[in-house]
Phi, psi and omega in degrees: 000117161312094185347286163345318195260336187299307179313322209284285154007312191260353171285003184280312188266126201284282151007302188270353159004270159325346170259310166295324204253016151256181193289168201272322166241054165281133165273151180228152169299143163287325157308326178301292180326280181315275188335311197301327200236009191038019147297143176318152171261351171306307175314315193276329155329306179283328205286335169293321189278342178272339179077022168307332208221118187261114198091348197252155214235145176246114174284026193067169205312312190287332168260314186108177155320145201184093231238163178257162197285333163304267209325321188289299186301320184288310186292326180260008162265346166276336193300283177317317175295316328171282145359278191311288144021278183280342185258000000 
């Protein structure tokens, strides 16, 4: 799956907004993610330290974790398919 095709995908759900509908080379914060989704921040933490979220950098203890807007629309389009999936 293509970043592209991962958005076009998350646009079904309203839940992803916040995501699709920003510019294509916003980086995002682990409090945005965890707020955005209601999630823990430790969960979006951990998925950065497992490398799970493809782009994303950890810039030390004073800035942090740090994921790209690709990386996210693949991880969280596969999350969701996955789901579906399962259900």
């Amino acid at each position: 799956m293509t970043p592209e095709d991962a958005e076009r995908y998350l646009r079904e759900f309203p839940e992803f907004t916040w995501l699709t509908d920003t510019a294509p080379d916003h980086w995002y914060k682990i409090i945005e993610v965890a707020d955005a989704l209601r999630l823990g921040e430790t969960a979006v933490r951990n998925a950065c330290m497992r490398g799970s979220i493809n782009g994303a950098i950890n810039y030390g203890p004073r800035i942090g974790w740090r994921m790209p807007r690709r990386g996210l629309l693949l991880y969280f389009a596969a999350k969701k398919q996955q789901s579906r999936q399962s259900d």
